[in-house]
BAKOL-239126 format. One record per atom (N, C-alpha, C, O): residue in three letters; atom name; x negated, y, z. Coordinates in Angstrom, 3 decimals, decimal comma, padded with zeros to 6 digits. Last residue first. Layout:
<atoms>
 residuo atomo       c1       c2       c3
     ala    CA        X        Y        Z
...
</atoms>
This chain:
<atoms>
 residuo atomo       c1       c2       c3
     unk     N -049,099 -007,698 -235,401
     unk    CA -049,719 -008,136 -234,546
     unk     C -049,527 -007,749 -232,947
     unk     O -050,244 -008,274 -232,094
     unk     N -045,637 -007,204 -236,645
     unk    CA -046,621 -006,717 -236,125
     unk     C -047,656 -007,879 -234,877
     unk     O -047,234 -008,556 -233,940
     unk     N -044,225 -009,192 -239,583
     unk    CA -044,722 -009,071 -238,068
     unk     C -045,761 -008,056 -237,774
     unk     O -046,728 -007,971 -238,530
     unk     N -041,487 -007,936 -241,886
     unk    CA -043,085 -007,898 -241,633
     unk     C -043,083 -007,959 -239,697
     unk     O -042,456 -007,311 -238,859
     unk     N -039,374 -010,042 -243,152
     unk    CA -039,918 -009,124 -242,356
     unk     C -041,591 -009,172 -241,709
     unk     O -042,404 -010,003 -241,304
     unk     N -039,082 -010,780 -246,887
     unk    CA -039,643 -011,384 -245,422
     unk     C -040,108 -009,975 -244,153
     unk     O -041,003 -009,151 -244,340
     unk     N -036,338 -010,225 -248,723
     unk    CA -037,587 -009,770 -248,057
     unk     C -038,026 -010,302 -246,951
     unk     O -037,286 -010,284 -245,967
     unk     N -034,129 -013,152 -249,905
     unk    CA -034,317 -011,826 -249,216
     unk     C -035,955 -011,487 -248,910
     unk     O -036,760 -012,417 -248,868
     unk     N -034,373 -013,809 -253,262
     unk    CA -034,201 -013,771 -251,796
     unk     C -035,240 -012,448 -251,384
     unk     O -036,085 -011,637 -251,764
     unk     N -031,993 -012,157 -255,659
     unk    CA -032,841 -012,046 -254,995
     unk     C -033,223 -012,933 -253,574
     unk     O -032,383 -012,801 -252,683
     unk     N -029,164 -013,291 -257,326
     unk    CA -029,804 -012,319 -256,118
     unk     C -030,991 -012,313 -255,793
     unk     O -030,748 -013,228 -255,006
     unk     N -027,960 -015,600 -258,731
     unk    CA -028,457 -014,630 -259,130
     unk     C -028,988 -013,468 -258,806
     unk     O -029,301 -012,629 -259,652
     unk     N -027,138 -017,481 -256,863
     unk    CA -028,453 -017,911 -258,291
     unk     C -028,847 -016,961 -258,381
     unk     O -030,061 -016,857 -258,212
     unk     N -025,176 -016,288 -255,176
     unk    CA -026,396 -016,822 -254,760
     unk     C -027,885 -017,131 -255,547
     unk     O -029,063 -017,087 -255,193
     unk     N -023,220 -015,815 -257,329
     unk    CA -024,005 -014,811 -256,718
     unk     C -025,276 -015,091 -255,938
     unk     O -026,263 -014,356 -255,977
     unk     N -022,469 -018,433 -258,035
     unk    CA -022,669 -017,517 -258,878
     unk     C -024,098 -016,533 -258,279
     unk     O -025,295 -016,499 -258,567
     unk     N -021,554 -018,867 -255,209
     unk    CA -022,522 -019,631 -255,789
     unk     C -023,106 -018,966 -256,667
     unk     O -024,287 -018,708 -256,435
     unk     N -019,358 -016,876 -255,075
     unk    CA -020,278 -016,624 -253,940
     unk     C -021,730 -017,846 -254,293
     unk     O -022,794 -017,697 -253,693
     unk     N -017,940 -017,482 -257,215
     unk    CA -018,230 -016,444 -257,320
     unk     C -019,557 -016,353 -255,968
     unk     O -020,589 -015,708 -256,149
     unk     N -016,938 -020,424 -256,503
     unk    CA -017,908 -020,339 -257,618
     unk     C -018,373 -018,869 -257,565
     unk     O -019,537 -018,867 -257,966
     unk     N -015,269 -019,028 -254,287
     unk    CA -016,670 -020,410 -254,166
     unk     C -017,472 -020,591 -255,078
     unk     O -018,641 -020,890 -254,832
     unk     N -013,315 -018,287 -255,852
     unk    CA -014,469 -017,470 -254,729
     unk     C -015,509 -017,838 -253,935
     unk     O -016,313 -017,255 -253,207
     unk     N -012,691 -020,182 -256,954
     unk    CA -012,963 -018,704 -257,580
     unk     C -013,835 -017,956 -256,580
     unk     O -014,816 -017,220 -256,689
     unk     N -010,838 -021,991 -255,100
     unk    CA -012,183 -022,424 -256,161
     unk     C -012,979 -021,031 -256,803
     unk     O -014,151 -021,257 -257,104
     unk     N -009,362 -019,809 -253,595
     unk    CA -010,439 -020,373 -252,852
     unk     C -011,484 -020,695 -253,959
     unk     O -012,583 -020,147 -254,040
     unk     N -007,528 -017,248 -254,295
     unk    CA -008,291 -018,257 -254,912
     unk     C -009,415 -019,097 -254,879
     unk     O -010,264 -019,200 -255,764
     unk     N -006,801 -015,049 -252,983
     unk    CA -006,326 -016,055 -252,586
     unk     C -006,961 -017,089 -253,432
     unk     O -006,708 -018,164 -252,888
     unk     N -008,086 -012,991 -253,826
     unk    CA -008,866 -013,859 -252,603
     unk     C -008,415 -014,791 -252,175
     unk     O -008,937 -015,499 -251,313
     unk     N -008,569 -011,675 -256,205
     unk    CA -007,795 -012,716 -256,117
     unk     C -008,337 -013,265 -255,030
     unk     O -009,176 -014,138 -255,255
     unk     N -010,028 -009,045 -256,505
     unk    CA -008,162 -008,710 -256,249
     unk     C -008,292 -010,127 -255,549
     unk     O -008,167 -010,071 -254,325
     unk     N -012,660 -007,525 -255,624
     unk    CA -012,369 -009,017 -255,830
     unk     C -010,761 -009,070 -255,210
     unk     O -010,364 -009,115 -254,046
     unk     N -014,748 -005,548 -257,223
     unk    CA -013,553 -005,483 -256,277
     unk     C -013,224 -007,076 -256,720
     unk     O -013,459 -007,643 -257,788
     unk     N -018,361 -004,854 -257,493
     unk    CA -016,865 -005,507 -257,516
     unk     C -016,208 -005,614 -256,923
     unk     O -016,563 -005,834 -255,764
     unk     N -019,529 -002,061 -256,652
     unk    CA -019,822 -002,756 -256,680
     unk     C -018,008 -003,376 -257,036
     unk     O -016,933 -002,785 -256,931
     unk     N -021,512  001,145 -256,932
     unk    CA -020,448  001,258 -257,076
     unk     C -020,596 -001,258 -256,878
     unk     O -021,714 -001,757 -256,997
     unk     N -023,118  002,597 -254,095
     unk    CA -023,004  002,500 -255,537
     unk     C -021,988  001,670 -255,331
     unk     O -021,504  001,354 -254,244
     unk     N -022,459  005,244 -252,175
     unk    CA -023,025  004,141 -251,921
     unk     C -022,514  004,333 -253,723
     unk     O -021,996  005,240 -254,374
     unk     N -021,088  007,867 -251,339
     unk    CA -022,679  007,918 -251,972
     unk     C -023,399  006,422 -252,218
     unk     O -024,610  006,320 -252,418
     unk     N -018,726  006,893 -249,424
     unk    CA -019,122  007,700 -250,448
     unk     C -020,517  007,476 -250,231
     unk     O -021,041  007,016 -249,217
     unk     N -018,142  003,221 -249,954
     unk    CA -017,951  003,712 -249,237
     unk     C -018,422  005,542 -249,841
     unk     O -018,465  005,470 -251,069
     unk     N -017,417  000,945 -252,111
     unk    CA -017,581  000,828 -250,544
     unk     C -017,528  001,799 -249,560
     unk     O -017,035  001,558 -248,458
     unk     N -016,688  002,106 -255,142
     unk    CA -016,995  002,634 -253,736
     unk     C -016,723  001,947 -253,016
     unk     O -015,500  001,966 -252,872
     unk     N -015,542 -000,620 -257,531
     unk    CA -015,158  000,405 -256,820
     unk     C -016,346  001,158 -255,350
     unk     O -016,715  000,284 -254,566
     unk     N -014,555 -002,102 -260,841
     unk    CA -015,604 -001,359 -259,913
     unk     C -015,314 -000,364 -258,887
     unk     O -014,859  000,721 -259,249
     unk     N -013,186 -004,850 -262,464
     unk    CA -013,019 -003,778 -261,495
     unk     C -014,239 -003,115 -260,518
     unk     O -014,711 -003,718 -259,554
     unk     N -013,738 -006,668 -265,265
     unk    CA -014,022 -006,810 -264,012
     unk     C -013,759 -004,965 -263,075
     unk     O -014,473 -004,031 -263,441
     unk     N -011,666 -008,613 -266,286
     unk    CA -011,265 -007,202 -266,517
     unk     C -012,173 -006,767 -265,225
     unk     O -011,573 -006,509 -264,182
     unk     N -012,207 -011,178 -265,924
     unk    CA -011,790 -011,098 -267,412
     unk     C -011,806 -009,401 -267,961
     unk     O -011,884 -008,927 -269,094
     unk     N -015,338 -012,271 -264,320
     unk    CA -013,922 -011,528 -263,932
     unk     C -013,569 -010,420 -265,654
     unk     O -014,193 -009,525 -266,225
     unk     N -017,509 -013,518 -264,440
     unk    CA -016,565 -014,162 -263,903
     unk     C -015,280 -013,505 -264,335
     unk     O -014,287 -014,154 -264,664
     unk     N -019,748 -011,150 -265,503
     unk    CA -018,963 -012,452 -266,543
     unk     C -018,003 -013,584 -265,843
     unk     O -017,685 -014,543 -266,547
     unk     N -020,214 -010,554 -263,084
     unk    CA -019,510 -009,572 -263,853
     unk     C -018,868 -010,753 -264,814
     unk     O -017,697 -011,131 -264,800
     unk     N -021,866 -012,368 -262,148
     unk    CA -020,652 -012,321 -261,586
     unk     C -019,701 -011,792 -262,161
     unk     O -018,534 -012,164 -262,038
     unk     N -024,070 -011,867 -264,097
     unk    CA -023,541 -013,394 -263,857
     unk     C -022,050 -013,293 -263,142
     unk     O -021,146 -014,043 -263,511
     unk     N -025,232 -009,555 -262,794
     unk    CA -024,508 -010,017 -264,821
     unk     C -023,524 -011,519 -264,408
     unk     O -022,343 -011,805 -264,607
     unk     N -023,958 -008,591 -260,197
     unk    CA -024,672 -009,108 -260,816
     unk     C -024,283 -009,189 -262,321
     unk     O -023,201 -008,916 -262,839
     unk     N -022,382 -006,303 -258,077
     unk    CA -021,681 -006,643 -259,694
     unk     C -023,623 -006,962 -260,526
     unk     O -024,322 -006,134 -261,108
     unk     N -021,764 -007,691 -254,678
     unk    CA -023,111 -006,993 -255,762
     unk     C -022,226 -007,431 -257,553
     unk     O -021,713 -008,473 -257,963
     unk     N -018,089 -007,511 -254,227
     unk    CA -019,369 -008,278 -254,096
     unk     C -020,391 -007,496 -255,109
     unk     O -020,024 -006,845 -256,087
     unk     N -015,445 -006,673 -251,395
     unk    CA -016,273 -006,240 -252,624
     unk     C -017,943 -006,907 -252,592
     unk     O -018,748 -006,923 -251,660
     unk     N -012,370 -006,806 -250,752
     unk    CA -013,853 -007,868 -250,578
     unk     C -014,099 -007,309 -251,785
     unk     O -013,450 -007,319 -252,831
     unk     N -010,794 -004,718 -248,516
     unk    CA -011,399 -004,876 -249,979
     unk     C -012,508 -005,960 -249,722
     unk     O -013,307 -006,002 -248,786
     unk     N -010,808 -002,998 -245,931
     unk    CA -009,686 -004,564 -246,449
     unk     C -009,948 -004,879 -247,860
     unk     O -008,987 -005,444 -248,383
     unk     N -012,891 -001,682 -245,970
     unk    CA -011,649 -000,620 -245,843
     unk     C -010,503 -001,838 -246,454
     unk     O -009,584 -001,603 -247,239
     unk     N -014,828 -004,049 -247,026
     unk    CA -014,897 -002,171 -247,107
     unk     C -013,234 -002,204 -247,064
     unk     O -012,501 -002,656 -247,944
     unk     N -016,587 -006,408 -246,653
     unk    CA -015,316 -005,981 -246,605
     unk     C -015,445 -004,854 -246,154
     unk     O -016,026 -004,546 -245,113
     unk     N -019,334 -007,428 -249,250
     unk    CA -018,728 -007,043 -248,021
     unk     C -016,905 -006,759 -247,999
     unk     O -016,142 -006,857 -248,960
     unk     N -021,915 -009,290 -250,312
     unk    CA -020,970 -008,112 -250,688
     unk     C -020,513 -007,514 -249,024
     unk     O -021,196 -007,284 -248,026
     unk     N -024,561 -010,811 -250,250
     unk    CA -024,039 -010,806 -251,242
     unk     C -022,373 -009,652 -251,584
     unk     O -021,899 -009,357 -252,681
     unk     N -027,298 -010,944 -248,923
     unk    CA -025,846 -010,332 -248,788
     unk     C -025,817 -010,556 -250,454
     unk     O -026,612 -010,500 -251,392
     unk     N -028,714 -014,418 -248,174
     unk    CA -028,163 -013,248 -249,320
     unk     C -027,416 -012,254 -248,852
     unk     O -026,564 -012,747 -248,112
     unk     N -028,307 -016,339 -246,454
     unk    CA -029,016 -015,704 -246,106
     unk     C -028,794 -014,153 -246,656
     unk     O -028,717 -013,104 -246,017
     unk     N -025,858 -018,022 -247,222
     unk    CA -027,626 -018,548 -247,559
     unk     C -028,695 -017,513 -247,327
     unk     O -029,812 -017,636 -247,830
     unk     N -024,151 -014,929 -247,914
     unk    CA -024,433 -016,358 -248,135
     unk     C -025,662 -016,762 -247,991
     unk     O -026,595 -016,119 -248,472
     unk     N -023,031 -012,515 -246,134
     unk    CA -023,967 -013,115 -246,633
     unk     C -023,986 -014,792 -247,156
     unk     O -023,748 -015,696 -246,355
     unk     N -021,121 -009,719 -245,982
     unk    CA -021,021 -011,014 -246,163
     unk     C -022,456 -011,179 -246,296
     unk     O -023,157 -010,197 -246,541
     unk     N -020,626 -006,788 -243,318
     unk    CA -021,165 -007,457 -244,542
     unk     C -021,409 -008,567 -244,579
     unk     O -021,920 -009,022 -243,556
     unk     N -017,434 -004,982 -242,737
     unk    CA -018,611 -006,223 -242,472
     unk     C -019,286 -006,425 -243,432
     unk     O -018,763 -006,303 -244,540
     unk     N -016,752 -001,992 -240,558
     unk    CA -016,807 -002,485 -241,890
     unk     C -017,700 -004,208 -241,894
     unk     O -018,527 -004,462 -241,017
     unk     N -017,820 -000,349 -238,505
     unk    CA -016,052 -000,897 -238,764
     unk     C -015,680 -001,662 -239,846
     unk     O -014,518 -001,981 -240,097
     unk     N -020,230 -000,358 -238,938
     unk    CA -019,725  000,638 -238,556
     unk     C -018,255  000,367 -239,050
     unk     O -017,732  000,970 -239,987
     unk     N -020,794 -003,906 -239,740
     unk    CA -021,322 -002,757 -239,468
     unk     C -020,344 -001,576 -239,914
     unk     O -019,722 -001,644 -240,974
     unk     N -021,264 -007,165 -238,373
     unk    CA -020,250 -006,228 -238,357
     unk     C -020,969 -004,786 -238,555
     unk     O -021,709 -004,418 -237,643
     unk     N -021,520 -009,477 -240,516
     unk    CA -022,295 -008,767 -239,769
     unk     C -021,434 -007,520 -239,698
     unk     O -020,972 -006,935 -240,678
     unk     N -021,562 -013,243 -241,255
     unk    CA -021,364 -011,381 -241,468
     unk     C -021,692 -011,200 -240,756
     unk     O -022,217 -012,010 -239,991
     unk     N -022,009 -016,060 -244,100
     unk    CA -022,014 -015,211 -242,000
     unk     C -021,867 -013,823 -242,453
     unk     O -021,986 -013,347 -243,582
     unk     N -022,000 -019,372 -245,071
     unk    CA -021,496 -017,683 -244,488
     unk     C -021,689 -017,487 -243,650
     unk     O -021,693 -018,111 -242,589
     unk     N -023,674 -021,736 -244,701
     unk    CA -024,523 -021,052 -244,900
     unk     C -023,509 -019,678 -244,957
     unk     O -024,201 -018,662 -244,887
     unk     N -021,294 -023,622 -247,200
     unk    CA -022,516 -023,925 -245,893
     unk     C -023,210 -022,129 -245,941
     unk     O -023,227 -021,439 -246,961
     unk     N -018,342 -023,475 -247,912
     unk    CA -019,870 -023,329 -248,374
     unk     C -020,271 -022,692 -247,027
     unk     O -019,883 -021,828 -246,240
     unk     N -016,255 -024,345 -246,391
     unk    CA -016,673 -025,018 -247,090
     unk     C -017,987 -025,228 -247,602
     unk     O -018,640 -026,258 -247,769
     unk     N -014,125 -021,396 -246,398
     unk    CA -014,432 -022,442 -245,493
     unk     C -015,043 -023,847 -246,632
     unk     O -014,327 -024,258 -247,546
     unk     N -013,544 -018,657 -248,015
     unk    CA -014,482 -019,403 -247,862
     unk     C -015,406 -020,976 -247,435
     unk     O -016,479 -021,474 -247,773
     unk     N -010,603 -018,566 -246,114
     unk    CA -011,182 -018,505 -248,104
     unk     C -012,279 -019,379 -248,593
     unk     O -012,193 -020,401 -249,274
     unk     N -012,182 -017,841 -244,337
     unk    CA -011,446 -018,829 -244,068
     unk     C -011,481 -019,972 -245,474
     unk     O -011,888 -021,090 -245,788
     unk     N -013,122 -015,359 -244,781
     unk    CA -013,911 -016,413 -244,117
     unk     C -013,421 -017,875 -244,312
     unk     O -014,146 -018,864 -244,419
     unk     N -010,708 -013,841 -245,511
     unk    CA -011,508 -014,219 -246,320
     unk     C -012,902 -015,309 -246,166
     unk     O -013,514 -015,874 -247,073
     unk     N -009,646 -014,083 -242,867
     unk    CA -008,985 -014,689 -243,958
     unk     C -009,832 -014,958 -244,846
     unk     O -009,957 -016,135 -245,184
     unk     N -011,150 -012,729 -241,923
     unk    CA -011,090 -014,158 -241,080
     unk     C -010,164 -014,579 -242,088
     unk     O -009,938 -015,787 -242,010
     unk     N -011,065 -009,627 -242,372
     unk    CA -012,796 -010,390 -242,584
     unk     C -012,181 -012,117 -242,515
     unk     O -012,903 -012,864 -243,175
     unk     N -008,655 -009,630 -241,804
     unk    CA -008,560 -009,805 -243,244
     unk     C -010,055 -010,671 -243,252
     unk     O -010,301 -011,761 -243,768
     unk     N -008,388 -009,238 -238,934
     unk    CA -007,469 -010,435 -239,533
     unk     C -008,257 -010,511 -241,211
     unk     O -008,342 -011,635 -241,705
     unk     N -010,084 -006,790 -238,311
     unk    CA -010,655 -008,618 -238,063
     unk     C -009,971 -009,667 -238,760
     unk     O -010,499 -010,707 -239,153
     unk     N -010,067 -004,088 -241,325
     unk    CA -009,171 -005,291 -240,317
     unk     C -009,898 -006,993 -240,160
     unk     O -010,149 -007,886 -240,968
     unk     N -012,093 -001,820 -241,478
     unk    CA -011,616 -002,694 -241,961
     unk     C -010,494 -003,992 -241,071
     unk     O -010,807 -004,517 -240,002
     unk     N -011,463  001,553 -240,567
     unk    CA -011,996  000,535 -240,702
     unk     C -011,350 -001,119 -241,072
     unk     O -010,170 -001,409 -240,875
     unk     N -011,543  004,520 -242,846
     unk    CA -010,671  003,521 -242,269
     unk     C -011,451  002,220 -242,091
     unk     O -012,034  001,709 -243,047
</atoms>
């Protein structure tokens, strides 16, 4: 099932504030990025984010679920109505990720 434009634009919306979101629409589904980061996605109307240590210690009962089959398993994020929560969770997640890989140029 693919995911709904209304929900990706709610949770965008959610978001409105920290510099630097963007997605990416892939196979009916989107993936978030912050600051470049992915940092999760919307699977099937679910905002699900990487279950870092740091994020995991956000959430009192933290929830794990499939994005999709054979993928791993990552956080389910119930409260999206909670703008401050999901601003500290997408900061959270930014400290604690990786940057990204530099693509390699061919000469």
């Amino acid at each position: 099932m693919a995911s709904d434009k209304n929900y990706l634009d709610f949770v965008l919306d959610q978001l409105n504030g920290l510099d630097g979101i963007s997605y990416r629409a892939m196979m009916g589904e989107y993936l978030l990025y912050f600051r470049g980061k992915l940092v999760g996605g919307i699977y099937d109307d679910r905002l699900l984010v990487k279950p870092t240590p740091s994020a995991v210690a956000l959430f009192p009962s933290p929830v794990y679920e499939l994005p999709y089959a054979g993928a791993k398993e990552m956080l389910l994020v119930e409260d999206v109505d909670n703008r401050e929560f999901l601003r500290k969770l997408f900061l959270t997640l930014y400290d604690s990720l990786p940057e990204p890989k530099k693509k390699k140029t061919t000469p």
